[in-house]
N, C-alpha and C positions, 0 to 999 in steps of 0.2 A: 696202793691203798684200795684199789676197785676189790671187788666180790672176787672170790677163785672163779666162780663161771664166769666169768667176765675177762678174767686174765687168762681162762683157758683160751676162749673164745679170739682173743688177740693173736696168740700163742697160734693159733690154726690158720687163721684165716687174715691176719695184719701181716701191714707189709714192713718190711724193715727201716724204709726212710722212719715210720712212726717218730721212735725212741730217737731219733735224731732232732726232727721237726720238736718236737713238745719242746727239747733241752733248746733248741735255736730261736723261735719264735716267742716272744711273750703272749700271754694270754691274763686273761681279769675276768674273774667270777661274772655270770651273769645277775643281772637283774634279782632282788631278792622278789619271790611269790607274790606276793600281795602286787608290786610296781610291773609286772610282767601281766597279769589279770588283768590289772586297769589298763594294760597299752592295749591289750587286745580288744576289751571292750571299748574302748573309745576307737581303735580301727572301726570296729563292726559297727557301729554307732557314726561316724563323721565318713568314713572312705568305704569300706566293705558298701553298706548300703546305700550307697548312690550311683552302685552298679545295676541295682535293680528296682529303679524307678524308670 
């Protein structure tokens, strides 16, 4: 389903475990945008800046 450059790009330079790995391991969508923005901001906000106080 990726872009043709994207499966070219595999195609040159991936390795063959890939196509195995993907079918052997599960994996789960990440974080929908919105819930991925607020974790970072609240990183930068509660942890990030209290590196540099």
């Amino acid at each position: 389903m990726a872009p043709k450059e994207s499966q070219d790009a595999i195609r040159e330079y991936g390795r063959s475990e890939y196509e195995g790995w993907l079918a052997q391991y599960p994996h789960v969508p990440t974080l929908e945008a919105k819930a991925v923005v607020e974790a970072f901001r609240r990183w930068d906000t509660e942890v990030g800046a209290q590196k540099t106080k």
